[in-house]
NUFI-381501 format. One record per residue (C-alpha): residue in one letter; residue number from 1; x, y, z. Coordinates in Angstrom, 2 decimals. Layout:
<nodes>
NODE   type   seq        xx        yy        zz
NODE      A   NUM         X         Y         Z
...
</nodes>
This chain:
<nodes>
NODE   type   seq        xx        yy        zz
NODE      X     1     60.70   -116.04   -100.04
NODE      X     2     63.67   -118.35   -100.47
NODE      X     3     64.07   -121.22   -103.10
NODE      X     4     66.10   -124.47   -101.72
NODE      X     5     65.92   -126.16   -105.32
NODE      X     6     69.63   -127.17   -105.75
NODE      X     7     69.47   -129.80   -102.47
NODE      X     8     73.05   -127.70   -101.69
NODE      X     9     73.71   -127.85    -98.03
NODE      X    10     76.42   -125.40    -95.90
NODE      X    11     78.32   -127.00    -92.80
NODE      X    12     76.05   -126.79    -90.82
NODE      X    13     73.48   -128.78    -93.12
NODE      X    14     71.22   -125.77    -93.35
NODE      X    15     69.81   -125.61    -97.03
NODE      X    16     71.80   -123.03    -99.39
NODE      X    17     68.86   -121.27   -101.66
NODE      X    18     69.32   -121.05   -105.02
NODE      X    19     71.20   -117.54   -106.58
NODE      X    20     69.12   -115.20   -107.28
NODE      X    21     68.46   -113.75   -110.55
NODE      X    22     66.67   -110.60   -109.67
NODE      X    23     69.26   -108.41   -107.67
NODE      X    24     69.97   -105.94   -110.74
NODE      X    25     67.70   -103.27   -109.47
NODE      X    26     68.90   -103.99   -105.73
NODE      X    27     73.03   -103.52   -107.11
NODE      X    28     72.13   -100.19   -108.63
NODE      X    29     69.94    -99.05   -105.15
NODE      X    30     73.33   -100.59   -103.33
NODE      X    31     75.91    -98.11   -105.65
NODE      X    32     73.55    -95.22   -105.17
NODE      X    33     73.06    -95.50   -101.36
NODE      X    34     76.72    -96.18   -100.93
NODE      X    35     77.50    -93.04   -102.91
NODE      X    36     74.95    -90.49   -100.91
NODE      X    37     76.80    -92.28    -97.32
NODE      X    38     80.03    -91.82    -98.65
NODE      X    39     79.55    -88.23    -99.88
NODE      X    40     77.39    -87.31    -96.86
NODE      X    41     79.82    -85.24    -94.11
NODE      X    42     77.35    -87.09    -91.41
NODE      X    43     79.13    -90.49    -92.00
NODE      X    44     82.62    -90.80    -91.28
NODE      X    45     82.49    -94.98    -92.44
NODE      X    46     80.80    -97.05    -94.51
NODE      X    47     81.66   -100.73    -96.09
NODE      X    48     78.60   -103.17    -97.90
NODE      X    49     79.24   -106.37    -95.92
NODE      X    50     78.57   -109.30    -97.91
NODE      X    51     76.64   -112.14    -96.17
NODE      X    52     75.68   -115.50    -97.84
NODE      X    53     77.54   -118.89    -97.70
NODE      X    54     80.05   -119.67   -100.82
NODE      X    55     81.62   -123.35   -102.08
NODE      X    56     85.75   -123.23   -101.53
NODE      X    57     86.74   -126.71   -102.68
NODE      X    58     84.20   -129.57   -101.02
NODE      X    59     83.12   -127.30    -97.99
NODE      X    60     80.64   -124.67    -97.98
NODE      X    61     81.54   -121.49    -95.47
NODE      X    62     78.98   -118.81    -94.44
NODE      X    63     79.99   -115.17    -94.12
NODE      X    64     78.24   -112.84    -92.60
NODE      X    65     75.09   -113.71    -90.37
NODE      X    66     71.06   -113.38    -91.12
NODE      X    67     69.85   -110.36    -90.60
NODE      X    68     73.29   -108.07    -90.99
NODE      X    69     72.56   -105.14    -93.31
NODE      X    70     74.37   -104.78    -96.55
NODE      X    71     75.84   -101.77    -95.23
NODE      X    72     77.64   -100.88    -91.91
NODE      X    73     79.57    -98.42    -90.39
NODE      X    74     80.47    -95.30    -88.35
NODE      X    75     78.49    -91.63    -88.07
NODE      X    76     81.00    -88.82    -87.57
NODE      X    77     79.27    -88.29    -84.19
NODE      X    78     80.44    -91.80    -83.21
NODE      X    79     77.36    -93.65    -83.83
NODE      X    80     77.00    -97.14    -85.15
NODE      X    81     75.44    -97.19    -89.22
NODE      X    82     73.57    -99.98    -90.52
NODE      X    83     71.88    -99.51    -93.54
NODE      X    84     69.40   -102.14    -95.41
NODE      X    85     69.40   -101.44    -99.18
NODE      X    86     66.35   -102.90   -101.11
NODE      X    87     65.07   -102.55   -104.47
NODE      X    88     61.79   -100.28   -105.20
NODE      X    89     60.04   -103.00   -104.48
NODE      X    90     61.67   -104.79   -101.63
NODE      X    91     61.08   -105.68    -98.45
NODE      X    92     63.43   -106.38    -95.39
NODE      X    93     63.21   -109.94    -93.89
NODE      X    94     62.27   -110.78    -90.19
NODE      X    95     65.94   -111.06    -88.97
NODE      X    96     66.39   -107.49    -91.30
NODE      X    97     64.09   -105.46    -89.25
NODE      X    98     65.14   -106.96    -86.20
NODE      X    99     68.72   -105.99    -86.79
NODE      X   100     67.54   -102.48    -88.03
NODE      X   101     65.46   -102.03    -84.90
NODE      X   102     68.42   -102.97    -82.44
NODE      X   103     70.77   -100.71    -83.69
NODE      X   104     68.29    -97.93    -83.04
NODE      X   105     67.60    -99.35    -79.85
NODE      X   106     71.17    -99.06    -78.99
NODE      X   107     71.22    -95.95    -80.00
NODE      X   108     72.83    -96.26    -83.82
NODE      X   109     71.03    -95.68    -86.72
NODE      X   110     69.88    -98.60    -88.71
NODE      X   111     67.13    -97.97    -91.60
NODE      X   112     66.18    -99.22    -95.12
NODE      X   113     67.37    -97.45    -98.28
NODE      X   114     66.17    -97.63   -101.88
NODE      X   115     67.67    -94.71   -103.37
NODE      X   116     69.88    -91.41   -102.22
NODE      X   117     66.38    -89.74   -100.93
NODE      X   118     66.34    -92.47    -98.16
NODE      X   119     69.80    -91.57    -97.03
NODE      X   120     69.36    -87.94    -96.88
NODE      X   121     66.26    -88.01    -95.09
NODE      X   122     67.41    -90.88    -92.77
NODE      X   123     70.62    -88.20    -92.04
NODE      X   124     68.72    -85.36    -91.23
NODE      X   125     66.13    -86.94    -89.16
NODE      X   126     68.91    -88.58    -86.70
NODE      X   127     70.22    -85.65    -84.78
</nodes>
């Protein structure tokens, strides 16, 4: 569910939503998935990849594209990584799942974490 309240618009006059003041539990899902990927031998990469739009003078630039997972990167076996992190709660957008489900297609691995548990068991079910 997005909120357009502020009437903001990017260049491309798409409507920027409002921040969000809810993304504690989501940063401290983020810092533990990123820590079971980076201390996993299985993963030989991994970078969060910001996405959103942000205000540099009078223009607004976008970063990033719908749908990109917070986290990408590399297995050691060569394989592409995407990783969706999500709060408890959460639950990956349209564009999410469809980004998810390509990189499987393609033969990557692209899932949703909430905690270290996720990332394990994503791991050791992708050989």
């Amino acid at each position: 569910m997005n909120n357009f309240h502020s009437g903001a618009t990017d260049l491309i006059g798409d409507c920027i939503p409002d921040k969000r003041t809810n993304s504690k539990p989501e940063a401290a899902a983020l810092c533990e998935v990123l820590m079971a990927l980076r201390a996993s031998p299985a993963v030989a990469w991994c970078e969060r990849q910001n996405t959103g739009a942000a205000k540099v003078g009078n223009r607004f630039i976008r970063f990033g594209w719908p749908g990109c997972a917070d986290i990408l990167g590399q297995l050691s076996d060569g394989r592409f990584l995407a990783v969706e992190v999500k709060a408890p709660t959460g639950k990956p957008s349209t564009e999410q799942s469809l980004f998810l489900a390509r990189i499987n297609q393609a033969g990557g691995l692209g899932f949703v974490a909430r905690n270290c548990r996720d990332v394990l068991n994503n791991l050791k079910n992708s050989h």
